[in-house]
N, CA, C and O atoms as CSV, one atom per row, in Angstrom:
chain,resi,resn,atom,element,x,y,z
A,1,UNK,N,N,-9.881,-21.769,-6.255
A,1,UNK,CA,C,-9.243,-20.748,-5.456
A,1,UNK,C,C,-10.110,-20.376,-4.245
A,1,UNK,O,O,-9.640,-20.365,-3.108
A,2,UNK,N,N,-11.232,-20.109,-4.484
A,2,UNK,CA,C,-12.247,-19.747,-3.823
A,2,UNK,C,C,-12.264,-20.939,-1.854
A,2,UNK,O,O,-12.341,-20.591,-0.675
A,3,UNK,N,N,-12.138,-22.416,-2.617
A,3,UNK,CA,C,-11.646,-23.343,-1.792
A,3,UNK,C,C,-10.244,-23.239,-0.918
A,3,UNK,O,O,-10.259,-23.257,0.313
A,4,UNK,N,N,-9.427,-23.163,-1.442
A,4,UNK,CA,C,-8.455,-23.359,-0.983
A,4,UNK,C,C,-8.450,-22.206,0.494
A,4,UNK,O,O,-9.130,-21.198,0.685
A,5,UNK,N,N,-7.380,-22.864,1.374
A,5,UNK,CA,C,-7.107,-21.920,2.688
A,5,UNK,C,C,-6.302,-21.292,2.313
A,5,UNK,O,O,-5.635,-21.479,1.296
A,6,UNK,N,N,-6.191,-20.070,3.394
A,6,UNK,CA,C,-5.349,-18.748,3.350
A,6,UNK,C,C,-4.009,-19.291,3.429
A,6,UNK,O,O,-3.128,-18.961,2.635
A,7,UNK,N,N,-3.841,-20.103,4.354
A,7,UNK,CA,C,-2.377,-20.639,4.696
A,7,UNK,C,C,-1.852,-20.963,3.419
A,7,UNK,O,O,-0.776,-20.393,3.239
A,8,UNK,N,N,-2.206,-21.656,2.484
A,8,UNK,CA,C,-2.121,-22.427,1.170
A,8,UNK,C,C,-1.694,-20.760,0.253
A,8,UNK,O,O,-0.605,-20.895,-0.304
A,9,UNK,N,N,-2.013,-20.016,0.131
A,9,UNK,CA,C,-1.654,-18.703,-0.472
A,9,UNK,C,C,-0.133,-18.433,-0.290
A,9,UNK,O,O,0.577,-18.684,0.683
A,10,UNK,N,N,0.242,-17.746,-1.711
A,10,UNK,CA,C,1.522,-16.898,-1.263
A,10,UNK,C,C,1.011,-15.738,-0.071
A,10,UNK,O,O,0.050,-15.447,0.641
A,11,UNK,N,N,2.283,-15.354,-0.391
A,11,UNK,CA,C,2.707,-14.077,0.717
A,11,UNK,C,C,2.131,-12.951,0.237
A,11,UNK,O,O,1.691,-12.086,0.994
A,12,UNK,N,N,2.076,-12.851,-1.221
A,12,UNK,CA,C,1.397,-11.400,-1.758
A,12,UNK,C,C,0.281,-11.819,-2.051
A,12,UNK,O,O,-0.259,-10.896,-2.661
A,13,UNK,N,N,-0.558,-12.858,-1.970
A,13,UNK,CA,C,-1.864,-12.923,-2.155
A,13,UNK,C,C,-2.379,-13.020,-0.869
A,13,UNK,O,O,-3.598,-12.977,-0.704
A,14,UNK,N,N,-1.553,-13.155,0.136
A,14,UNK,CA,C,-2.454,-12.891,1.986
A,14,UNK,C,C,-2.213,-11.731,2.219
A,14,UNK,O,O,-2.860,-11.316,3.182
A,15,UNK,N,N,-1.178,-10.582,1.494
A,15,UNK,CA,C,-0.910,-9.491,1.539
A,15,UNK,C,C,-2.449,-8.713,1.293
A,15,UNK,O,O,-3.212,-8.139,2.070
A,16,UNK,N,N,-2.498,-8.988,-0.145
A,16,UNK,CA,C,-3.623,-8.518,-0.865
A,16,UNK,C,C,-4.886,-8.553,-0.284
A,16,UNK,O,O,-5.706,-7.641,-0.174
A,17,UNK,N,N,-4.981,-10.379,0.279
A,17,UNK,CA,C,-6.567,-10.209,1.160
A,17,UNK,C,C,-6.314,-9.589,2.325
A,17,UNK,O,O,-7.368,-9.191,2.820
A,18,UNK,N,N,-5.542,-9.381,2.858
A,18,UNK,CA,C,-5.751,-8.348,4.424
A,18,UNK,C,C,-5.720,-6.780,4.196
A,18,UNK,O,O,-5.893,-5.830,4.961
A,19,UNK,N,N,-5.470,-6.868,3.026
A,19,UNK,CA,C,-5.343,-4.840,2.409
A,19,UNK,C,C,-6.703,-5.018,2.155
A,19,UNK,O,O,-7.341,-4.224,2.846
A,20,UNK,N,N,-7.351,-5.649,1.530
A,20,UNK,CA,C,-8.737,-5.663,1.178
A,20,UNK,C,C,-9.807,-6.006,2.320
A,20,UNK,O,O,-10.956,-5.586,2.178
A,21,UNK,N,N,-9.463,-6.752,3.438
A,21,UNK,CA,C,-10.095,-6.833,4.439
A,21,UNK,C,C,-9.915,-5.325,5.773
A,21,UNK,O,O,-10.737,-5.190,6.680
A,22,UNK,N,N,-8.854,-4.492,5.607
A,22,UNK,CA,C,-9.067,-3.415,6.164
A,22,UNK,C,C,-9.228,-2.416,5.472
A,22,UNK,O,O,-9.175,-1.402,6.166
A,23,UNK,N,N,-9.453,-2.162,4.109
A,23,UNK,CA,C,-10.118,-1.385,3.253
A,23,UNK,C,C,-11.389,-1.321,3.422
A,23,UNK,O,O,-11.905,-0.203,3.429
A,24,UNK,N,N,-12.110,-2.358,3.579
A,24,UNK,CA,C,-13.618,-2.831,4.150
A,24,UNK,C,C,-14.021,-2.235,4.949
A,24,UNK,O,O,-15.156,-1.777,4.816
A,25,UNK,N,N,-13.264,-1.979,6.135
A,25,UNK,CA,C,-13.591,-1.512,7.288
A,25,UNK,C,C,-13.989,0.026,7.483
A,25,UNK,O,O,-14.575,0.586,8.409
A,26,UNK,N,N,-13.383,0.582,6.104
A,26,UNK,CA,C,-14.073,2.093,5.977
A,26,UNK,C,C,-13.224,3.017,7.462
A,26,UNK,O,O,-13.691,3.466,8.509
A,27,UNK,N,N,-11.676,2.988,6.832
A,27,UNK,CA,C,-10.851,3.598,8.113
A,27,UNK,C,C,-10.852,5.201,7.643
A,27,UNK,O,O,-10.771,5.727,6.533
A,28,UNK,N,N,-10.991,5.783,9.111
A,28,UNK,CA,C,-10.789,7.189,8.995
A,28,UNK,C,C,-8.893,7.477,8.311
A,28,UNK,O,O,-8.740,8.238,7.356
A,29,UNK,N,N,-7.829,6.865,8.872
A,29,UNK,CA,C,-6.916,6.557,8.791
A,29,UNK,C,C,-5.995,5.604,8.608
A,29,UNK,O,O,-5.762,4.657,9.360
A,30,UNK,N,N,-5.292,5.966,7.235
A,30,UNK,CA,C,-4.334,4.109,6.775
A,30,UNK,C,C,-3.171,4.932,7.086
A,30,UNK,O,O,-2.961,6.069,6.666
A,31,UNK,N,N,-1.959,3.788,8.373
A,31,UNK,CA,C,-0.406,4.285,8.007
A,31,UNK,C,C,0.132,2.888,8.084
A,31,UNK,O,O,0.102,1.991,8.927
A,32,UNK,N,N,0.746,3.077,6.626
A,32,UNK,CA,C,1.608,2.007,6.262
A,32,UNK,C,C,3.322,1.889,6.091
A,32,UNK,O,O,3.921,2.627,5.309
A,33,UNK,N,N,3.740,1.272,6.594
A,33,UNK,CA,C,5.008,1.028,6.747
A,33,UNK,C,C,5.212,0.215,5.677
A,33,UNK,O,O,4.279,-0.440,5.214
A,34,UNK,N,N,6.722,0.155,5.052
A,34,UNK,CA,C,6.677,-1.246,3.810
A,34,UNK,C,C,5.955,-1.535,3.469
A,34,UNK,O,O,6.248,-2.731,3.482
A,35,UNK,N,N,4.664,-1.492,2.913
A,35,UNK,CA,C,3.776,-1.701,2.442
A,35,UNK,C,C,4.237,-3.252,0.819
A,35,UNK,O,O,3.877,-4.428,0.775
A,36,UNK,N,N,4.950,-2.584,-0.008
A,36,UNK,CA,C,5.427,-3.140,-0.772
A,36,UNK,C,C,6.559,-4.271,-1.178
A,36,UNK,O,O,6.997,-4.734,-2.231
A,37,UNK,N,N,6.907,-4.556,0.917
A,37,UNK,CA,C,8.187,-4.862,0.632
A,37,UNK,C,C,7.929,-6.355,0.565
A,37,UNK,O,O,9.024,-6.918,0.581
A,38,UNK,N,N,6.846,-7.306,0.491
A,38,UNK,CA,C,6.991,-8.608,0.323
A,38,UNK,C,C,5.371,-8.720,-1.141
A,38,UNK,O,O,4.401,-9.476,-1.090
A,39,UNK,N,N,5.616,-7.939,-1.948
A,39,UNK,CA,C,4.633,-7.908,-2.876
A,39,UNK,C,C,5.318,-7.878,-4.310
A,39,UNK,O,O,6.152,-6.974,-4.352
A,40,UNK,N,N,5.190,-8.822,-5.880
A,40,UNK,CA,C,5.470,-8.659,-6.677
A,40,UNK,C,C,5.009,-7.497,-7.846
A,40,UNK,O,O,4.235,-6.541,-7.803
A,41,UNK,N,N,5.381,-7.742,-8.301
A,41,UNK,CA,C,5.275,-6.308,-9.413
A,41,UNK,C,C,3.447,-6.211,-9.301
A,41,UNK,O,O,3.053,-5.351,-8.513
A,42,UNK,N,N,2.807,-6.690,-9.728
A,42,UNK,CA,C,1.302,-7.166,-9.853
A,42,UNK,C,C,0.725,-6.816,-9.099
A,42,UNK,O,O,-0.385,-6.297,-9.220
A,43,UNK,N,N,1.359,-7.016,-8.061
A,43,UNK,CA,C,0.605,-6.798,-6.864
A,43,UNK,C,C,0.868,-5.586,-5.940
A,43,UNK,O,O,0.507,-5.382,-4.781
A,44,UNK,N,N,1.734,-4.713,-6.947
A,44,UNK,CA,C,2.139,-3.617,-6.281
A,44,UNK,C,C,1.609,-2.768,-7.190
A,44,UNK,O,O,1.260,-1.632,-6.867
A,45,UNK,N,N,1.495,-3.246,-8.439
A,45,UNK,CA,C,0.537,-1.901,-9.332
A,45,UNK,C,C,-0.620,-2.223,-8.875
A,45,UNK,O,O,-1.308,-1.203,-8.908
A,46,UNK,N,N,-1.392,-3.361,-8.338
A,46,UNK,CA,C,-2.772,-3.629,-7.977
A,46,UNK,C,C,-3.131,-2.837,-6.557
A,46,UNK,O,O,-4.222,-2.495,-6.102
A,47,UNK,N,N,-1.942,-2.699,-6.101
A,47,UNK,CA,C,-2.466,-1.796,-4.885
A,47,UNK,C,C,-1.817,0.018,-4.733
A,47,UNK,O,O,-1.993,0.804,-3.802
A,48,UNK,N,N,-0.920,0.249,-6.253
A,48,UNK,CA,C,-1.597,1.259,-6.125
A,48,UNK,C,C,-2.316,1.888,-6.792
A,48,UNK,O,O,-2.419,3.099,-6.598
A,49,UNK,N,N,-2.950,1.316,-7.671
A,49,UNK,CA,C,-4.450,1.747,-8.240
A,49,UNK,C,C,-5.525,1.859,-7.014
A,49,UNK,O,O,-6.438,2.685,-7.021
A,50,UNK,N,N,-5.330,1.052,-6.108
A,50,UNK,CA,C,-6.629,1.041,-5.318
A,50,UNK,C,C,-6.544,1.769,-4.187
A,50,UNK,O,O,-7.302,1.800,-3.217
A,51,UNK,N,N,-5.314,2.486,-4.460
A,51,UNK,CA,C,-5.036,3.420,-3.187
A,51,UNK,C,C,-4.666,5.148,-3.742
A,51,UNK,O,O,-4.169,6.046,-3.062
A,52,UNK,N,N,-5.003,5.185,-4.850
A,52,UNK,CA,C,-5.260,6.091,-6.209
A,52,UNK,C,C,-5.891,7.716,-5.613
A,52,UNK,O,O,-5.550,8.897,-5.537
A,53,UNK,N,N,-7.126,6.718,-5.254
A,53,UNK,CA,C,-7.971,7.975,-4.694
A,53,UNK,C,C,-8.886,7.740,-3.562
A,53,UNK,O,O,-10.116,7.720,-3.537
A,54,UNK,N,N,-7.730,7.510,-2.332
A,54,UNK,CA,C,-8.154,7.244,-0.996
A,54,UNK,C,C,-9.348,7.573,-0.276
A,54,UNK,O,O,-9.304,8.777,-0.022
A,55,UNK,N,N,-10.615,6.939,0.262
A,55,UNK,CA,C,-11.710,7.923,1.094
A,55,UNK,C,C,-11.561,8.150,2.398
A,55,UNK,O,O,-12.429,8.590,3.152
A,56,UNK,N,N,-9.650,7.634,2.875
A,56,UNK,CA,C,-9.154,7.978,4.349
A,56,UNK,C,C,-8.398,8.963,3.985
A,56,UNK,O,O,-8.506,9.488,2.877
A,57,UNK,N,N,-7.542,9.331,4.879
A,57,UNK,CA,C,-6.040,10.087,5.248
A,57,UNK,C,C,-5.106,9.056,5.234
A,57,UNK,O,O,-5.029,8.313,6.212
A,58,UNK,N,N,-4.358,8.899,4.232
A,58,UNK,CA,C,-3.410,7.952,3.825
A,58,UNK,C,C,-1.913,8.410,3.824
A,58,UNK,O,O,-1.318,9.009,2.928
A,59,UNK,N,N,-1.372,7.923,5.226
A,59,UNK,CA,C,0.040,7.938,5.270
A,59,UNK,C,C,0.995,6.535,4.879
A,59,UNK,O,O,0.632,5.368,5.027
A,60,UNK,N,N,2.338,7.021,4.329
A,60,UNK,CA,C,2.802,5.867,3.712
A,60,UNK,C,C,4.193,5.907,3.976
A,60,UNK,O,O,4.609,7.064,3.925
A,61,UNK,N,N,5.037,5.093,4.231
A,61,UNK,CA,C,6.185,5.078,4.512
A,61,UNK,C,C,6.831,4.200,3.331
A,61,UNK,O,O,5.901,3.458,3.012
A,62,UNK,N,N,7.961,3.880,2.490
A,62,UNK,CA,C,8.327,3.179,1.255
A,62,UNK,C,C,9.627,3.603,0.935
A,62,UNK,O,O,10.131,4.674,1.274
A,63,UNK,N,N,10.216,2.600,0.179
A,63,UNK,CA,C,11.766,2.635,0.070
A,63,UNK,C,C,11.590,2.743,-1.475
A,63,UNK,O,O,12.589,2.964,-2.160
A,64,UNK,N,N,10.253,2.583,-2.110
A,64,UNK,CA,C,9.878,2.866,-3.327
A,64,UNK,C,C,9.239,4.495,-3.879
A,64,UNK,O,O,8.108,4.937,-3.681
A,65,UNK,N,N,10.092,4.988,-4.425
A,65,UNK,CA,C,9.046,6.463,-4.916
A,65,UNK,C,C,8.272,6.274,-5.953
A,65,UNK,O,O,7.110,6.676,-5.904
A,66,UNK,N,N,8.691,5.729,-6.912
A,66,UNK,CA,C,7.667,5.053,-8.292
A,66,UNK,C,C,6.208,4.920,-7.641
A,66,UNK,O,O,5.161,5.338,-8.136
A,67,UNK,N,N,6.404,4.098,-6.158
A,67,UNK,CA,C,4.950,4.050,-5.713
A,67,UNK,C,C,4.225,5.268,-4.855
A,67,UNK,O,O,3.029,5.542,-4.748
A,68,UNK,N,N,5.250,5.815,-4.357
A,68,UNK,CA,C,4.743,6.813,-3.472
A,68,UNK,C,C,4.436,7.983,-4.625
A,68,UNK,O,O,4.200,9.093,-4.148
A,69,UNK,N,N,4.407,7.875,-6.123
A,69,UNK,CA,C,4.211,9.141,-7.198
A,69,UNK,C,C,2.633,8.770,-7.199
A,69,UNK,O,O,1.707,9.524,-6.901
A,70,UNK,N,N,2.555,7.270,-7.656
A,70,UNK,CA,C,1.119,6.726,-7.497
A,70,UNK,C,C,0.203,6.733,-6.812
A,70,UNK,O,O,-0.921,6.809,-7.309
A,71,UNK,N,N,0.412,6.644,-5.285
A,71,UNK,CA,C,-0.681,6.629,-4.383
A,71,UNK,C,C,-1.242,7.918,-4.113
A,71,UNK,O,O,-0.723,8.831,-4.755
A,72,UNK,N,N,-2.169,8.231,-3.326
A,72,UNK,CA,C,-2.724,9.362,-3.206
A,72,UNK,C,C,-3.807,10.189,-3.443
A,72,UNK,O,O,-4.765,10.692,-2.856
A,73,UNK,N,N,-3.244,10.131,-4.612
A,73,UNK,CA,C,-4.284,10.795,-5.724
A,73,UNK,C,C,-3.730,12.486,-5.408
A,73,UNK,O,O,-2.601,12.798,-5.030
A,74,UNK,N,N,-4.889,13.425,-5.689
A,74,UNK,CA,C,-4.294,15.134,-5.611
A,74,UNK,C,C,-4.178,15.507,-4.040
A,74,UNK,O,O,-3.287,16.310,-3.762
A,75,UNK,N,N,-5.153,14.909,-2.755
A,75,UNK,CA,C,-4.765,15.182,-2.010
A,75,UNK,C,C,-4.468,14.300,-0.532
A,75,UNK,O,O,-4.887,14.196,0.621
A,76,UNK,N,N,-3.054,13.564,-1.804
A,76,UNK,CA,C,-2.009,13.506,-0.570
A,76,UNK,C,C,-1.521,14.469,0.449
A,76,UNK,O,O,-1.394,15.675,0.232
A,77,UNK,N,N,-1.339,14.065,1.213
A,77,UNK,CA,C,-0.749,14.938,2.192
A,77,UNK,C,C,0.802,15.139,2.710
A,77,UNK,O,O,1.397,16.208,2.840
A,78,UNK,N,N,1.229,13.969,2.936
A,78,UNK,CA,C,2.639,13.220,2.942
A,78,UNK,C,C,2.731,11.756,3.091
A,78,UNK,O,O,2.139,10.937,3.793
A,79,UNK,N,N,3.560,11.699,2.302
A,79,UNK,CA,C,4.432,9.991,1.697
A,79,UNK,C,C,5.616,10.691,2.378
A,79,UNK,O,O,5.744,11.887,2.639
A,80,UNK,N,N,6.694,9.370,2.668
A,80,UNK,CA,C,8.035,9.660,3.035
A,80,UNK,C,C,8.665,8.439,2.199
A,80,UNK,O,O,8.019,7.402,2.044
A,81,UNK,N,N,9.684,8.572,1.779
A,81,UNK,CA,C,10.559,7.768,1.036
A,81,UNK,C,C,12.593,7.414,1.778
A,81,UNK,O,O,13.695,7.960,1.743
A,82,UNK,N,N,12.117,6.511,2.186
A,82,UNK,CA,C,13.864,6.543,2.962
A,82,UNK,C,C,14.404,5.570,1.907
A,82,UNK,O,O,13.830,4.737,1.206
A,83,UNK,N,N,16.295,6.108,2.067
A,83,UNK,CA,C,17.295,5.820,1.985
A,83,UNK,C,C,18.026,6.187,1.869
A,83,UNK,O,O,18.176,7.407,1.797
A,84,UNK,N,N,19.057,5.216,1.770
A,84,UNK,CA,C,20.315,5.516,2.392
A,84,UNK,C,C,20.335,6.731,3.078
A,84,UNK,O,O,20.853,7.805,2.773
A,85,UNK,N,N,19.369,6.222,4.536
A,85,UNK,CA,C,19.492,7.038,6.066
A,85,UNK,C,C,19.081,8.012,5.359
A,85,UNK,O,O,19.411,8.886,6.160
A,86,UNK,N,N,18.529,8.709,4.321
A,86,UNK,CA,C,18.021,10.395,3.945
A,86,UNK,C,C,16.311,10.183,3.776
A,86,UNK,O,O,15.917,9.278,3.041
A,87,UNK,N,N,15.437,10.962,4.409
A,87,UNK,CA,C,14.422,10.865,3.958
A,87,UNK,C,C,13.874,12.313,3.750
A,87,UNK,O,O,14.046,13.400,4.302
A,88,UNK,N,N,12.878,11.669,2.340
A,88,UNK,CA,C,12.300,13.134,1.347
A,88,UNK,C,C,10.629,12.664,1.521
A,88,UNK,O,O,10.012,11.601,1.465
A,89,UNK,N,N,10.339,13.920,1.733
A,89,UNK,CA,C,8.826,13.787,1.621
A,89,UNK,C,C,8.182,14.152,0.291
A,89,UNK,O,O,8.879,14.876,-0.419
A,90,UNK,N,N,7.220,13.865,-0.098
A,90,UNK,CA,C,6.247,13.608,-0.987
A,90,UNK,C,C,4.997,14.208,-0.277
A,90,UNK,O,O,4.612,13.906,0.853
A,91,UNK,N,N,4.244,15.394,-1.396
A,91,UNK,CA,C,3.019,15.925,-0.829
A,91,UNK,C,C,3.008,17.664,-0.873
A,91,UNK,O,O,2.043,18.287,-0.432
């Protein structure tokens, strides 16, 4: 694995290394749009454990609330959750 190129990866495992390559970077601020929308189950509980208990200001946009209950940790601030054209905030 270690060998192989990025190109050669699924979609949720280049997902995964670029969440982990700007996690690195130690951001004052994460805003994510769809975050989840090309990621399998695995890889959507794997990221939100690791986004649990943020050391940025973590905004999130998601068509998922299951995930937006998860992320955060106590001080979220706001998640937004759309559909069908209605959106509810979280926070």
């Amino acid at each position: 694995m270690q060998a192989k190129k990025t190109r050669h990866f699924s979609g949720g495992w280049r997902m995964r290394m670029a969440l982990i390559q700007v996690l690195h970077m130690d951001p004052t601020i994460l805003l994510f749009d769809g975050l989840t929308d090309h990621l399998d189950l695995e890889a959507s509980d794997w990221l939100e454990e690791t986004l649990m208990n943020p050391d940025c200001i973590l905004v999130v946009v998601s068509h998922s609330p299951d995930f937006l209950n998860g992320v955060g940790g106590p001080d979220v601030i706001i998640s937004i959750f759309l559909n069908s054209r209605k959106c509810r905030v979280w926070g």
